[in-house]
N, C-alpha and C positions, 0 to 999 in steps of 0.2 A: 591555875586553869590555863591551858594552849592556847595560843592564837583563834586556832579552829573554832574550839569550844565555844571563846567571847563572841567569835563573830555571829559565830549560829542563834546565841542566845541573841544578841543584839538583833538579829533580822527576827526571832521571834518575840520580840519584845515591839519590835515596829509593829508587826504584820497584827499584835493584840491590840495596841493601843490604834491603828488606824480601822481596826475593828469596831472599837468602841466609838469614834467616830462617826463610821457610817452607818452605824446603827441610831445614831443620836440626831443623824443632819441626811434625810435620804436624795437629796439634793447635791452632797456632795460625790465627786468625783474620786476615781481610786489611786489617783496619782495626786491629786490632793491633799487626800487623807494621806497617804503616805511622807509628803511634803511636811503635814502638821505635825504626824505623831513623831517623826523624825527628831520635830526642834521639843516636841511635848517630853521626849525619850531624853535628851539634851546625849543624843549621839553622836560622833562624828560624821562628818555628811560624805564622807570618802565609801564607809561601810556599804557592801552590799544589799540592797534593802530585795525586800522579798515579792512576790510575782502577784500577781491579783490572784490568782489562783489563790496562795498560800494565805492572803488576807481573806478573800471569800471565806476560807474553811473555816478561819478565825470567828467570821459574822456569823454563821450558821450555829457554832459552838455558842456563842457569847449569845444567839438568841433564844437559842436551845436552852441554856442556863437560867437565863431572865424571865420564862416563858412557863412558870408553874403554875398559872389560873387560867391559859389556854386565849389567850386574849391576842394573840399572835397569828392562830388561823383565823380569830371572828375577822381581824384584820384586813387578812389575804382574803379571805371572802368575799370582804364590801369592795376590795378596791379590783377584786376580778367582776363582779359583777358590776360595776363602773366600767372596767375595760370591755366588758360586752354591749355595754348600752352606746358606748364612744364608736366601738367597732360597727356594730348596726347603721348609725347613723352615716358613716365609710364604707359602708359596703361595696358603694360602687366600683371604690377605690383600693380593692381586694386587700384590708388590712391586716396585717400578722403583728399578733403580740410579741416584744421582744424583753428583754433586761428583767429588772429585782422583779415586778409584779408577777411576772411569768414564773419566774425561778425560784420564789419564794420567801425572799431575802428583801425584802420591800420591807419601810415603814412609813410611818403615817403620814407624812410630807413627800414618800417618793412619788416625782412623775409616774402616767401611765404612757410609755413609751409602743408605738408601735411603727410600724412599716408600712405603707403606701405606697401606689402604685399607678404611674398617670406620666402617660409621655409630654406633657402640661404642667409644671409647676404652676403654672399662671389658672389652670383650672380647677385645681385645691383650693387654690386662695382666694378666687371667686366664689366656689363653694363655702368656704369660709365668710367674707362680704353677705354672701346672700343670707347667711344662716344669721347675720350681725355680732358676729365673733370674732373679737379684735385680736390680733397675733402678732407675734413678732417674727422678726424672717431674721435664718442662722442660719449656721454649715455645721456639719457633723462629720467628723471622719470615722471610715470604717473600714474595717479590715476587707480586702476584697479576697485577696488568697495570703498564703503565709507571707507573702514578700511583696507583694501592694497593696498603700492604702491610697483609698477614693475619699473624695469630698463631696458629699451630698448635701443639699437644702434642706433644711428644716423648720418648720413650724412650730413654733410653743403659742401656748394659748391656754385660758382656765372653762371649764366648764362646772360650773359651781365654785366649787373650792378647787377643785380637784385640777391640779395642772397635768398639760397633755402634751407629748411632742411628739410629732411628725414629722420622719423620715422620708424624703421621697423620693424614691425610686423608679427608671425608665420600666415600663410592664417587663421588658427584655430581661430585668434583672428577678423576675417572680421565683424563677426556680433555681436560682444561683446559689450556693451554698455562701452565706459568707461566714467571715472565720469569727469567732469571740477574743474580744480582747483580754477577756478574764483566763479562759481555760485553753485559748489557743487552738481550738477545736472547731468544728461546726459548731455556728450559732443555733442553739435553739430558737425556733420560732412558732407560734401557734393563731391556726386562726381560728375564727368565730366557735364553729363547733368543737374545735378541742379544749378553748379557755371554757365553754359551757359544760365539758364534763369533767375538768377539772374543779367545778364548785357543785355539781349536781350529786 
């Protein structure tokens, strides 16, 4: 076998085994999993390893596979109609659904990740206080166009079981496209009404 050949298989031998990963831990992160399956794969760490893209496609496949009693949408279900009751209670704070919950690639430990909007970090986190929901305060970066990325504030917090984080966003940034770090593209993002017909 060519140089070529090992290399390819080796980046597809990462991009399954960091598949199987984040399917297993929806908390972990895609350069993480790539970090694990890397030393799991016992590859040399020089190899090209493969794009989030190429591991998404992996997750999809590997969930598609595992997913013969249909127990995958009851999932996506519950955990969108969680993201609608979280969003409601945000309303004011124009929240758009973003990452695995939205995209369909979520399991049962994934955060509900969404976007918010408030020239006030301080008035989130009040809203927060008033509602008696304790949180933590983080940064999140994000792609802002192909060639900068931004550092935003965010909020983690559980509401039941179910852990949430909060993006936030100046209003200025509502209709900004920002890029996805997975497919390199406009981020999908959805609010209230489109996550509601997407379970309706």
């Amino acid at each position: 076998m060519n140089s070529h050949n090992t290399f390819h298989k080796q980046r597809l031998e990462i991009a399954v085994q960091a598949a199987r990963l984040l399917a297993d831990d929806g908390r972990l992160d895609y350069l993480s999993a790539k970090q694990k399956a890397l030393k799991l794969c016992n590859i040399n760490s020089r190899v090209d390893l493969p794009t989030n893209e190429e591991i998404e496609t992996q997750l999809k496949i590997h969930q598609k596979l595992f997913d013969r009693d249909g127990n995958r949408q009851l999932l996506l279900r519950e955990l969108r109609k969680d993201a609608v009751s979280v969003m409601q209670k945000f309303e004011m704070f124009e929240p758009l659904l973003v990452g695995a919950v939205l995209e369909g690639t979520a399991v049962e430990n994934s955060p509900i990740e969404l976007h918010v909007f408030s020239d006030s970090v301080k008035d989130v986190a009040i809203f927060l206080i008033e509602k008696n929901i304790d949180y933590e305060s983080l940064d999140r970066k994000i792609r802002f166009n192909k060639n900068e990325t931004i550092i935003v504030p965010m909020l983690r917090f559980y509401i039941g079981e179910r852990e949430i984080e909060l993006s936030i966003f100046e209003y200025k940034m509502l209709r900004h496209k920002l890029i996805s770090s997975i497919t390199q593209q406009p981020m999908r993002r959805a609010n209230i009404k489109k996550v509601q017909h997407l379970i309706s």
